[in-house]
HTML snippet that shows the backbone in 3Dmol.js (N, CA, C, O; Angstrom):
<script src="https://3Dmol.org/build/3Dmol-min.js"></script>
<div id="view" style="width:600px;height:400px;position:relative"></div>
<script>
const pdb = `
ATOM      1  N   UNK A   1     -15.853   1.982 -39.707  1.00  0.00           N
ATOM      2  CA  UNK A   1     -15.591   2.050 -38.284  1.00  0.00           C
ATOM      3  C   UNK A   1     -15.115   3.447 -37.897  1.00  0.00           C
ATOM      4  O   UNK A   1     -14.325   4.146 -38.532  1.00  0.00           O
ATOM      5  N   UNK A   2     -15.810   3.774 -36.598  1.00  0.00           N
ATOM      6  CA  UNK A   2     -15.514   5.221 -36.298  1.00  0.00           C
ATOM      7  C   UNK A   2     -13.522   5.200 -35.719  1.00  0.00           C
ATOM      8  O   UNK A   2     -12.886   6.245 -35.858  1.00  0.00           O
ATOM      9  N   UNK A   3     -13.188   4.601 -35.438  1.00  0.00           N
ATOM     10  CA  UNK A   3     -11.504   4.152 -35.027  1.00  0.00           C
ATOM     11  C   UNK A   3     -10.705   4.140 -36.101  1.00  0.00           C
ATOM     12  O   UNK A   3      -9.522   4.103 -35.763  1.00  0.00           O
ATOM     13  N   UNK A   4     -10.904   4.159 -37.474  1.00  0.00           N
ATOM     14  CA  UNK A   4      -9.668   3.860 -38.308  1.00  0.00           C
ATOM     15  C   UNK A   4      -9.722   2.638 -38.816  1.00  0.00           C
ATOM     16  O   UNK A   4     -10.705   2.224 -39.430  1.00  0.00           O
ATOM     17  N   UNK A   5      -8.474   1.834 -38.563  1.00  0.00           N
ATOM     18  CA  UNK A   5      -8.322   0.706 -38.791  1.00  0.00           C
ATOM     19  C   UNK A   5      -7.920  -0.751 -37.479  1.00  0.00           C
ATOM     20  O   UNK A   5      -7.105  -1.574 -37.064  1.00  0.00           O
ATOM     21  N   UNK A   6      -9.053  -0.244 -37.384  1.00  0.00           N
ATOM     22  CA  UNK A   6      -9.088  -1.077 -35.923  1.00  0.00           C
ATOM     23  C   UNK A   6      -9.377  -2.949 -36.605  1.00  0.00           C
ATOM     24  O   UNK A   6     -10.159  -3.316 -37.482  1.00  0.00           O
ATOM     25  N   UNK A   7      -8.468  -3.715 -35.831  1.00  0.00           N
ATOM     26  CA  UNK A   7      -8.570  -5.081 -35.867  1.00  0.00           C
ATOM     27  C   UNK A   7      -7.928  -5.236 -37.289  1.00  0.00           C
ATOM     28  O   UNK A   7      -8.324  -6.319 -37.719  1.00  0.00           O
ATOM     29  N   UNK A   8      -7.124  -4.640 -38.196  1.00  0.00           N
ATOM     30  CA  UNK A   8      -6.839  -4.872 -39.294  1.00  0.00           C
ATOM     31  C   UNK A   8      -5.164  -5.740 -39.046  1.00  0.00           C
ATOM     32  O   UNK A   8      -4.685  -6.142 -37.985  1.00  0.00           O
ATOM     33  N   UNK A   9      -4.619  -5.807 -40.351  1.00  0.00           N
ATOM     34  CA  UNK A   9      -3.299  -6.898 -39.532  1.00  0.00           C
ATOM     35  C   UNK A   9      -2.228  -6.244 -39.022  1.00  0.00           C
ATOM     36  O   UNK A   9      -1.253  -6.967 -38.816  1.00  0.00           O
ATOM     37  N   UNK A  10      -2.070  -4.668 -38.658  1.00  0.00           N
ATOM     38  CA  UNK A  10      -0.902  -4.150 -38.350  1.00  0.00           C
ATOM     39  C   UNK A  10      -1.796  -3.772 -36.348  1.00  0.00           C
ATOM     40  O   UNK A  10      -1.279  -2.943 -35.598  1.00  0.00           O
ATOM     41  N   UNK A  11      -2.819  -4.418 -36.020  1.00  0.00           N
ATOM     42  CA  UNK A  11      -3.266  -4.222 -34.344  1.00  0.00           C
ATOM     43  C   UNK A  11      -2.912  -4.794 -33.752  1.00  0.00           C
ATOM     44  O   UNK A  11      -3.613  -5.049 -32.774  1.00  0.00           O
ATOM     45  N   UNK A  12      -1.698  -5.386 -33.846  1.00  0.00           N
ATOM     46  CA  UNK A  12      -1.350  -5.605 -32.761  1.00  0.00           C
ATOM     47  C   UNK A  12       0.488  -5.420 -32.438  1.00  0.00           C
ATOM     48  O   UNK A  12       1.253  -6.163 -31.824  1.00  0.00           O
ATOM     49  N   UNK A  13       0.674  -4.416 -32.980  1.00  0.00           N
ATOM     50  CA  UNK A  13       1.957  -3.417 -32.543  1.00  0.00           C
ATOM     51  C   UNK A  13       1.769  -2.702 -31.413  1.00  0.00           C
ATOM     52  O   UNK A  13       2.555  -2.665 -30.466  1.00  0.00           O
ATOM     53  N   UNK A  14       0.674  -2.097 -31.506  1.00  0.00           N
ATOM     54  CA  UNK A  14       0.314  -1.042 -30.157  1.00  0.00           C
ATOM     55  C   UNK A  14       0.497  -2.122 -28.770  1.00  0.00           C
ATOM     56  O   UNK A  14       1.285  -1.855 -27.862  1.00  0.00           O
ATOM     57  N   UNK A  15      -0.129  -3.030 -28.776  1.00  0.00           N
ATOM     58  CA  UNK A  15      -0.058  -4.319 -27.492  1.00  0.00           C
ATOM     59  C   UNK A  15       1.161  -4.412 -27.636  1.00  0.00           C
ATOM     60  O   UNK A  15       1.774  -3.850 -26.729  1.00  0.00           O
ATOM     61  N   UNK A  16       1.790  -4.889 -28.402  1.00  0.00           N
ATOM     62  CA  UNK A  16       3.231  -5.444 -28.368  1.00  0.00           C
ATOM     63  C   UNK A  16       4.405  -4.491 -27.749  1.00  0.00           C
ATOM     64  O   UNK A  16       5.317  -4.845 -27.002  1.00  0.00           O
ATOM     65  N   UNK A  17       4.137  -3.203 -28.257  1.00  0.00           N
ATOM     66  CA  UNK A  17       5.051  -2.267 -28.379  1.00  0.00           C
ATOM     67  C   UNK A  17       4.893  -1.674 -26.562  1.00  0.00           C
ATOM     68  O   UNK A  17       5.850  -1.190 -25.959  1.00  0.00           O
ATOM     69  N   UNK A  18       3.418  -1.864 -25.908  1.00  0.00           N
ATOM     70  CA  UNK A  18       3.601  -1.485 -24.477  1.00  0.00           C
ATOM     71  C   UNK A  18       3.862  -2.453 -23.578  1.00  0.00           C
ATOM     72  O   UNK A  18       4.089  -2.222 -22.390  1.00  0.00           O
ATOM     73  N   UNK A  19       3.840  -3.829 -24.209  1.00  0.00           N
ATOM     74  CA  UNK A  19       4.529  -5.049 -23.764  1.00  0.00           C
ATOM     75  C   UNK A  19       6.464  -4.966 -23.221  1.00  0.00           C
ATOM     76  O   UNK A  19       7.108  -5.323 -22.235  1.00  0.00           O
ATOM     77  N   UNK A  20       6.661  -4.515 -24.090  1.00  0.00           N
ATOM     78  CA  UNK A  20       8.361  -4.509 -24.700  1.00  0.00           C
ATOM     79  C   UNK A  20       8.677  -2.759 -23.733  1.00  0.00           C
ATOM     80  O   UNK A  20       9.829  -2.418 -23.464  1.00  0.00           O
ATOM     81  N   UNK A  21       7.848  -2.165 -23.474  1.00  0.00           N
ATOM     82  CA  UNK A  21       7.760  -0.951 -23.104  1.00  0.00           C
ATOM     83  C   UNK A  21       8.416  -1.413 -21.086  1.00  0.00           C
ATOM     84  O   UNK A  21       9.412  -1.283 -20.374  1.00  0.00           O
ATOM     85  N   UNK A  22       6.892  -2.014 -21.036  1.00  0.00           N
ATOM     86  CA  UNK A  22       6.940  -2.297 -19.809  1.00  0.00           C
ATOM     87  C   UNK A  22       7.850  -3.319 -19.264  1.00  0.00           C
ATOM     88  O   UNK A  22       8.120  -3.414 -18.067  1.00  0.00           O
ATOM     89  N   UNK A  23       8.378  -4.192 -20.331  1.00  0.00           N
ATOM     90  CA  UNK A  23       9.864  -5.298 -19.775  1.00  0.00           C
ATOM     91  C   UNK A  23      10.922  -4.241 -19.637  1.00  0.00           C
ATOM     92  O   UNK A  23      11.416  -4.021 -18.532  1.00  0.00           O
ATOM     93  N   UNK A  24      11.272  -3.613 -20.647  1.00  0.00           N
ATOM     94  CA  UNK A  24      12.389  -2.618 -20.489  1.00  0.00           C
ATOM     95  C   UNK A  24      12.119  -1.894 -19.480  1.00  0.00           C
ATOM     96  O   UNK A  24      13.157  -1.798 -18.826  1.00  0.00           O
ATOM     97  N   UNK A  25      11.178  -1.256 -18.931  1.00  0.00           N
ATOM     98  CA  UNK A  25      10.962  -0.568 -17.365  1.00  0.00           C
ATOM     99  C   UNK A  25      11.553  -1.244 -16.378  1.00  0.00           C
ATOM    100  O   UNK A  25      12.468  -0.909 -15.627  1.00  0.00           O
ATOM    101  N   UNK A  26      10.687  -2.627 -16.487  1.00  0.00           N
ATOM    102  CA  UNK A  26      11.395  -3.605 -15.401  1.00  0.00           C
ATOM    103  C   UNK A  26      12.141  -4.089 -15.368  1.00  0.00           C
ATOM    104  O   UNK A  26      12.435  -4.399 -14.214  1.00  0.00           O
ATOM    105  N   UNK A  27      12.980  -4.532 -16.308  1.00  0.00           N
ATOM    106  CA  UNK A  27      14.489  -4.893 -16.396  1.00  0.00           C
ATOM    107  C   UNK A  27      15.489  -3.831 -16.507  1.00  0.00           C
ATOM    108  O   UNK A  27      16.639  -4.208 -16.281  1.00  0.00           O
ATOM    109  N   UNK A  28      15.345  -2.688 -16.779  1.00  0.00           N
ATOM    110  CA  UNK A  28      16.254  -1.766 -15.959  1.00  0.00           C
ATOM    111  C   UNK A  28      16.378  -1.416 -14.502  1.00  0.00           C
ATOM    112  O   UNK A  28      17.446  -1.216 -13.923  1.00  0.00           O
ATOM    113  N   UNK A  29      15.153  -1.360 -13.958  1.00  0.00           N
ATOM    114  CA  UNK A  29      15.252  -0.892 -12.873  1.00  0.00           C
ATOM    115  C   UNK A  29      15.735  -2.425 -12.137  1.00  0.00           C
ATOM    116  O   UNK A  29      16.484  -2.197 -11.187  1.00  0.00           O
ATOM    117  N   UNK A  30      15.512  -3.754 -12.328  1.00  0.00           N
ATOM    118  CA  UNK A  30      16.156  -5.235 -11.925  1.00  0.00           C
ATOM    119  C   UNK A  30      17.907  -4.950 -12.127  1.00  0.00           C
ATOM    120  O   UNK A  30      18.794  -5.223 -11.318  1.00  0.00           O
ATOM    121  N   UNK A  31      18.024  -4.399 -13.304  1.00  0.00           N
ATOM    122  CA  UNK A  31      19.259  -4.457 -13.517  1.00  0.00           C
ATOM    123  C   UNK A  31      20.326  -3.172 -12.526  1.00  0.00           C
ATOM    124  O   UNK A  31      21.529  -3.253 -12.277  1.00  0.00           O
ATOM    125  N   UNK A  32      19.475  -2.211 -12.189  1.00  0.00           N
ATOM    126  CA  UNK A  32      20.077  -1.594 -11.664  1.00  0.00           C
ATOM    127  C   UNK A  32      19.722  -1.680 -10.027  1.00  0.00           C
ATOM    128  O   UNK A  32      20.238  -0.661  -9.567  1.00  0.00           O
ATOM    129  N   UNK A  33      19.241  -2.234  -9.201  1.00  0.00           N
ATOM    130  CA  UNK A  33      19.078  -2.662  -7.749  1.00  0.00           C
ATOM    131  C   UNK A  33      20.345  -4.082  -7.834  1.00  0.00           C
ATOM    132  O   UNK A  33      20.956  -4.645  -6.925  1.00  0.00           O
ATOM    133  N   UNK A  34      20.365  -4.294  -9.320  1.00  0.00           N
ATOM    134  CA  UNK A  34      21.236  -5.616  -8.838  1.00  0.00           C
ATOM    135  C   UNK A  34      22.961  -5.335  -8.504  1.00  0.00           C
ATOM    136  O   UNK A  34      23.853  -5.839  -7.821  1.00  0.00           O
ATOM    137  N   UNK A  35      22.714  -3.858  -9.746  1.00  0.00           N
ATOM    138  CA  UNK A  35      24.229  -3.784  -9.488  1.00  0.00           C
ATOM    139  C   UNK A  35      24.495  -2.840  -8.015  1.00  0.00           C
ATOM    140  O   UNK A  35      25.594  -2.555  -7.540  1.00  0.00           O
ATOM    141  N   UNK A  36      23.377  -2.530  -7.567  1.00  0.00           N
ATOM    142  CA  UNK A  36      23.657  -1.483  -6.460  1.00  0.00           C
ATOM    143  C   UNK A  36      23.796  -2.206  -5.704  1.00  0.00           C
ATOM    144  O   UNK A  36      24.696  -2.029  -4.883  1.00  0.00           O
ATOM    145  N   UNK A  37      22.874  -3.475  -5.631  1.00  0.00           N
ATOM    146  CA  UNK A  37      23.323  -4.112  -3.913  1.00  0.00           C
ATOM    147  C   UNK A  37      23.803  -5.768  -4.038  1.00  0.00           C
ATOM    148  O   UNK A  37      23.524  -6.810  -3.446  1.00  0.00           O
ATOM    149  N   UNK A  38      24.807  -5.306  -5.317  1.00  0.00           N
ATOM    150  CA  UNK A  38      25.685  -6.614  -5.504  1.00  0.00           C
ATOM    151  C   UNK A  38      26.724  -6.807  -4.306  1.00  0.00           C
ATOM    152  O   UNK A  38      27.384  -5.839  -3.927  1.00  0.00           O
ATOM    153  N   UNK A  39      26.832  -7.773  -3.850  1.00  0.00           N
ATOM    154  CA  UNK A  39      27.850  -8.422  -3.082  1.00  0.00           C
ATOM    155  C   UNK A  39      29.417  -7.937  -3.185  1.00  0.00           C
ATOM    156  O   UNK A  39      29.765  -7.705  -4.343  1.00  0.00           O
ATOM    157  N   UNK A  40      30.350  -7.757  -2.253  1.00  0.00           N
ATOM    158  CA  UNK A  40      31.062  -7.247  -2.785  1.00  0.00           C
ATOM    159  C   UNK A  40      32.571  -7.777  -3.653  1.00  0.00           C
ATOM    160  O   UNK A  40      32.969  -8.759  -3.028  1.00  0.00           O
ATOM    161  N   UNK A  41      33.133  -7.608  -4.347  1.00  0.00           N
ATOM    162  CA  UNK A  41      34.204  -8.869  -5.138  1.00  0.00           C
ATOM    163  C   UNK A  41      34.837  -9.638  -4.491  1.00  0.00           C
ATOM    164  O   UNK A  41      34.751  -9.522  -3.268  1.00  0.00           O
ATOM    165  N   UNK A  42      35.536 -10.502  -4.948  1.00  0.00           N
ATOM    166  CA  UNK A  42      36.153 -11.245  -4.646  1.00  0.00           C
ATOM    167  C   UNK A  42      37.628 -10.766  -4.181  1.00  0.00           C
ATOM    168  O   UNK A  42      38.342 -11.385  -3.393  1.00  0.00           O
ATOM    169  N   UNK A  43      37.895  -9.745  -4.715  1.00  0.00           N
ATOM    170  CA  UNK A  43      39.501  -9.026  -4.796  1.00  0.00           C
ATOM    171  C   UNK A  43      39.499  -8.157  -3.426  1.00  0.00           C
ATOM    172  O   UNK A  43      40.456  -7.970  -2.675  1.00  0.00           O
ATOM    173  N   UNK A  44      37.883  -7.570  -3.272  1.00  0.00           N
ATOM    174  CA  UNK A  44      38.076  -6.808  -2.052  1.00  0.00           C
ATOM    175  C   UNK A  44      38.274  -7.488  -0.467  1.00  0.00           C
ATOM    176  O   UNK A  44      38.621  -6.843   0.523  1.00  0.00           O
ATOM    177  N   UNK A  45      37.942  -9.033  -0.503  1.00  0.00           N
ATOM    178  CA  UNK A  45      37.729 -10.069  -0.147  1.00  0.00           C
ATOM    179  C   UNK A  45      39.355 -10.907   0.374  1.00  0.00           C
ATOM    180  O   UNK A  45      39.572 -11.660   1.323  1.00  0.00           O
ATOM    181  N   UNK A  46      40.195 -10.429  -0.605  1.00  0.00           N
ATOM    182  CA  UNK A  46      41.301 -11.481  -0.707  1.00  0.00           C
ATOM    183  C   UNK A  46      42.071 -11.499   0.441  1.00  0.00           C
ATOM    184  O   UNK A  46      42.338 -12.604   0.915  1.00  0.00           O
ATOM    185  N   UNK A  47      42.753  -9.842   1.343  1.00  0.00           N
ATOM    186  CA  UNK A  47      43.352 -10.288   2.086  1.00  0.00           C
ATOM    187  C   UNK A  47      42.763 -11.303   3.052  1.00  0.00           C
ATOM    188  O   UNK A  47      43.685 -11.811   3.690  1.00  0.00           O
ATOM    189  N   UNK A  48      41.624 -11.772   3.389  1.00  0.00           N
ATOM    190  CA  UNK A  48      40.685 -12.162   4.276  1.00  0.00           C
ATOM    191  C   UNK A  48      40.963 -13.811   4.151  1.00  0.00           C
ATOM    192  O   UNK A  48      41.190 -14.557   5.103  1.00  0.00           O
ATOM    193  N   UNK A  49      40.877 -14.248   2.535  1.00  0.00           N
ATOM    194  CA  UNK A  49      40.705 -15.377   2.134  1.00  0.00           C
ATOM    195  C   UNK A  49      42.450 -15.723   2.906  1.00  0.00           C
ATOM    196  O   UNK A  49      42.799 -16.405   3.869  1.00  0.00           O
ATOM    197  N   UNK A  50      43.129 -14.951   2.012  1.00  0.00           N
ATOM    198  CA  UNK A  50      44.755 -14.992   2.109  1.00  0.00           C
ATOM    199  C   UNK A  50      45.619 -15.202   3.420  1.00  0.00           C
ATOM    200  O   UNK A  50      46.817 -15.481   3.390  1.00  0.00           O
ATOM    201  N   UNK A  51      44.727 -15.003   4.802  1.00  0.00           N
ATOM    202  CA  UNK A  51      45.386 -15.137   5.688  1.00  0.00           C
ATOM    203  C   UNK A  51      44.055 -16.503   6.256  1.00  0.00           C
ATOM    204  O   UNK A  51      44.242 -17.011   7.362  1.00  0.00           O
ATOM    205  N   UNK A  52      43.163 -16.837   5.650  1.00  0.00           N
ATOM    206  CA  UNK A  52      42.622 -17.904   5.881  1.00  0.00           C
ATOM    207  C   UNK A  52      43.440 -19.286   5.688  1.00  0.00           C
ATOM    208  O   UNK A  52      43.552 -20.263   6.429  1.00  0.00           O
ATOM    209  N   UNK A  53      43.967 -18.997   4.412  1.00  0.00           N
ATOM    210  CA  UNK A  53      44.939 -19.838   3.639  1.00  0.00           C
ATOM    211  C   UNK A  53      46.078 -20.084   4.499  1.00  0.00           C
ATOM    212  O   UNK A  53      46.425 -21.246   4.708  1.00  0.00           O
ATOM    213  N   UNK A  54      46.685 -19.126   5.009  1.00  0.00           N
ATOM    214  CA  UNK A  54      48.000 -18.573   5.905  1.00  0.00           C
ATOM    215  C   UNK A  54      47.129 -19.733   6.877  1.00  0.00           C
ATOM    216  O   UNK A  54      47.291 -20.916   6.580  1.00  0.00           O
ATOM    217  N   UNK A  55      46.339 -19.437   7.868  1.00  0.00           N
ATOM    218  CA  UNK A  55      46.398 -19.637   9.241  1.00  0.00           C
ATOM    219  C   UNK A  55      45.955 -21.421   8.638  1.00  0.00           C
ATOM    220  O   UNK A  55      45.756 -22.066   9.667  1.00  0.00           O
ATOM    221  N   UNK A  56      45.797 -22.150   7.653  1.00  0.00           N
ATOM    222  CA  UNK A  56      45.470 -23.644   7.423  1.00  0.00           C
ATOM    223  C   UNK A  56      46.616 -24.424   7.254  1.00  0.00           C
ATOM    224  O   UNK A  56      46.988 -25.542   7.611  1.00  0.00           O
ATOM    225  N   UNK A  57      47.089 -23.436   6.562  1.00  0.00           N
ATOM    226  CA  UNK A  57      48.644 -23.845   6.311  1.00  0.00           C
ATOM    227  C   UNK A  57      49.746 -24.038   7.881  1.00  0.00           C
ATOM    228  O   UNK A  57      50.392 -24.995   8.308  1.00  0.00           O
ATOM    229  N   UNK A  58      49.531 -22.586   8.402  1.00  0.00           N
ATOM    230  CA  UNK A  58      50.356 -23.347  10.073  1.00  0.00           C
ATOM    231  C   UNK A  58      49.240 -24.342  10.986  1.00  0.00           C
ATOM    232  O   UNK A  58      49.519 -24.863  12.066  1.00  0.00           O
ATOM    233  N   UNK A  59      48.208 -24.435  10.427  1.00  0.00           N
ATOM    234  CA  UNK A  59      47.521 -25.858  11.356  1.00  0.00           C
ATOM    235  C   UNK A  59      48.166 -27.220  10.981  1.00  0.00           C
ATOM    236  O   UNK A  59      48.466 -28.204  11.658  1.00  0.00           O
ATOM    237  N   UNK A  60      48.295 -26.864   9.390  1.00  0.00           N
ATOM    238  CA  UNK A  60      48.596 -28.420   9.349  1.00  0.00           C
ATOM    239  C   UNK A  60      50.066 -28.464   9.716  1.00  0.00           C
ATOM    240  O   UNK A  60      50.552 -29.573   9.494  1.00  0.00           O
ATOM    241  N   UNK A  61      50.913 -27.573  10.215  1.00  0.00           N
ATOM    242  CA  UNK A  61      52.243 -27.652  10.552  1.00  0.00           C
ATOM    243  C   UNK A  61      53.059 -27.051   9.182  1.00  0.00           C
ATOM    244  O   UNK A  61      54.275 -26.897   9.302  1.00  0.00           O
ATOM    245  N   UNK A  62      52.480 -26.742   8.013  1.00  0.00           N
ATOM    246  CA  UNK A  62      53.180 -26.460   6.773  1.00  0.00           C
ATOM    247  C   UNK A  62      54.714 -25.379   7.494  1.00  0.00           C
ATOM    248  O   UNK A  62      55.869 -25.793   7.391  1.00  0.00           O
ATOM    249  N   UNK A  63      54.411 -24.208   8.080  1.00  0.00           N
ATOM    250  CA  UNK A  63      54.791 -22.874   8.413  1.00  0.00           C
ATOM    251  C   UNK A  63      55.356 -23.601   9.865  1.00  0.00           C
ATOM    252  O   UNK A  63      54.952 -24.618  10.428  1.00  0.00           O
ATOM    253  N   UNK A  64      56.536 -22.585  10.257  1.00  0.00           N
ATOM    254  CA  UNK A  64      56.884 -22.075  11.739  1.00  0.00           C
ATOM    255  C   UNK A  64      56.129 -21.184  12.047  1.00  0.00           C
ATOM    256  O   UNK A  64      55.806 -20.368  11.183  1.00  0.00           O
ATOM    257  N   UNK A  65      55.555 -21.063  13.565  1.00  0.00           N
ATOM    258  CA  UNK A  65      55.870 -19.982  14.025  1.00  0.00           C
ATOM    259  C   UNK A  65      55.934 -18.316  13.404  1.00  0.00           C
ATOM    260  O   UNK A  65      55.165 -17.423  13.049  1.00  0.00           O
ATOM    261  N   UNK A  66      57.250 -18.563  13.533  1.00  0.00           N
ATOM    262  CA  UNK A  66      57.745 -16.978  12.743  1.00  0.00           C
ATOM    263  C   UNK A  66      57.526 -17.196  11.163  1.00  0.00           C
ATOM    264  O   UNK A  66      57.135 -16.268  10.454  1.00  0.00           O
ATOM    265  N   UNK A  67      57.680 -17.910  10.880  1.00  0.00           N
ATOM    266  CA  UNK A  67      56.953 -17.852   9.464  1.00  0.00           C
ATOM    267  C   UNK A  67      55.707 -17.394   9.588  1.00  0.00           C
ATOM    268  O   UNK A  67      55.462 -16.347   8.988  1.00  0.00           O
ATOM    269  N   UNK A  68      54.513 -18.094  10.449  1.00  0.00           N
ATOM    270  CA  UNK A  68      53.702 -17.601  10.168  1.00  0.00           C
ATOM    271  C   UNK A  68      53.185 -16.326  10.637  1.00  0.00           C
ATOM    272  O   UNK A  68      52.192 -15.837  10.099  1.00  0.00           O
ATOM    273  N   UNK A  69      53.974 -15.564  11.907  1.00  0.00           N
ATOM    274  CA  UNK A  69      53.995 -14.312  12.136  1.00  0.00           C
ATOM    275  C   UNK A  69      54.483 -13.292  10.853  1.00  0.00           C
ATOM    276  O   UNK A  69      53.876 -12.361  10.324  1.00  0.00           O
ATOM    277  N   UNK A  70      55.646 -13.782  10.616  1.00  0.00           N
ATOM    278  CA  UNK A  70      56.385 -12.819   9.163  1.00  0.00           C
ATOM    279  C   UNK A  70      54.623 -12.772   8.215  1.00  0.00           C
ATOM    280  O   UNK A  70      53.669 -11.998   8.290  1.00  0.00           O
ATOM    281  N   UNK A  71      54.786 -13.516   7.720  1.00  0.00           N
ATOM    282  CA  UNK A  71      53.980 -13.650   6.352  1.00  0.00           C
ATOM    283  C   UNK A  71      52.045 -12.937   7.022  1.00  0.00           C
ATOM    284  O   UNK A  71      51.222 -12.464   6.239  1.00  0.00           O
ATOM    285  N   UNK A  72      51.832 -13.063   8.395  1.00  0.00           N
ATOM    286  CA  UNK A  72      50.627 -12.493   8.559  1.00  0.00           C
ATOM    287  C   UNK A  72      51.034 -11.063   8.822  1.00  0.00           C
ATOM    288  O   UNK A  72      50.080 -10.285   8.822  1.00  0.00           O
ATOM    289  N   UNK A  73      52.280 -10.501   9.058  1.00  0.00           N
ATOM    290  CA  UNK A  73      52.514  -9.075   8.858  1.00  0.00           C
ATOM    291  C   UNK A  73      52.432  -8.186   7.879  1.00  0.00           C
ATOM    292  O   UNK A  73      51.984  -7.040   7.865  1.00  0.00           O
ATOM    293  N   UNK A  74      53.187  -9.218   6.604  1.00  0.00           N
ATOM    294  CA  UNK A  74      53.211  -8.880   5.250  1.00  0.00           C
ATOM    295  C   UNK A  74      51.503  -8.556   4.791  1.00  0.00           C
ATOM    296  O   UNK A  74      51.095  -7.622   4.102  1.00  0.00           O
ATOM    297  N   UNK A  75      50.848  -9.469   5.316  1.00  0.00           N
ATOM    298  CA  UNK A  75      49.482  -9.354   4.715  1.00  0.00           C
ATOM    299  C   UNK A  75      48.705  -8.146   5.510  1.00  0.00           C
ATOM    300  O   UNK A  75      47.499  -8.015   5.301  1.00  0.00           O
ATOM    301  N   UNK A  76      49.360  -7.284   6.394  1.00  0.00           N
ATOM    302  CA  UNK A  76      48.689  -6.502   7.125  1.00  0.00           C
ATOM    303  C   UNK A  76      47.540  -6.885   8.000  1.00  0.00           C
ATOM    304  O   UNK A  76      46.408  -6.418   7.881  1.00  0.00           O
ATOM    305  N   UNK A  77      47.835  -7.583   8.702  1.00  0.00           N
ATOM    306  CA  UNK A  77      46.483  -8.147  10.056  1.00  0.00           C
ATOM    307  C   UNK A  77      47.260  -8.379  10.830  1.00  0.00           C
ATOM    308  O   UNK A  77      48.394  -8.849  10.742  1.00  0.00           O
ATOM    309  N   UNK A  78      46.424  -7.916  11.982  1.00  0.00           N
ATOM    310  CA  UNK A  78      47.056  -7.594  13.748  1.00  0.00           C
ATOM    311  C   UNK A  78      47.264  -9.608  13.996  1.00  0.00           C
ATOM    312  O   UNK A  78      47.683 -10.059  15.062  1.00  0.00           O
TER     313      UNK A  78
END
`;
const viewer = $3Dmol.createViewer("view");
viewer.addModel(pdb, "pdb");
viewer.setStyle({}, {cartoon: {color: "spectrum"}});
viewer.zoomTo();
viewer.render();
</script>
């Protein structure tokens, strides 16, 4: 054969190897759009949750008033 060793038992590395080529292309670039336009944490999130918590708590009557003024100051929100 004018090719070498074409169809012998080591042909099919070359397929394999641009297989594994082209996942790693695409799973980096997956992996990196994911971390770019990931959502943002949970921690950056908290005072938000924290005065959610606050304002359920004076619905159900838990808090006064000024309790619940004090404690939404502490958390920094108007």
């Amino acid at each position: 054969m004018m090719w070498g060793y074409w169809g012998g038992p080591w042909s099919w590395v070359g397929p394999l190897m641009m297989i594994m080529f082209w996942v790693l292309v695409i799973g980096g670039i997956a992996f990196i759009l994911r971390a770019w336009w990931q959502p943002p944490s949970r921690s950056a999130q908290g005072s938000d949750a924290a005065l959610d918590i606050l304002r359920e708590r004076y619905a159900r009557g838990e808090l006064s008033r000024e309790q619940f003024e004090e404690m939404r100051r502490d958390l920094g929100s108007k």
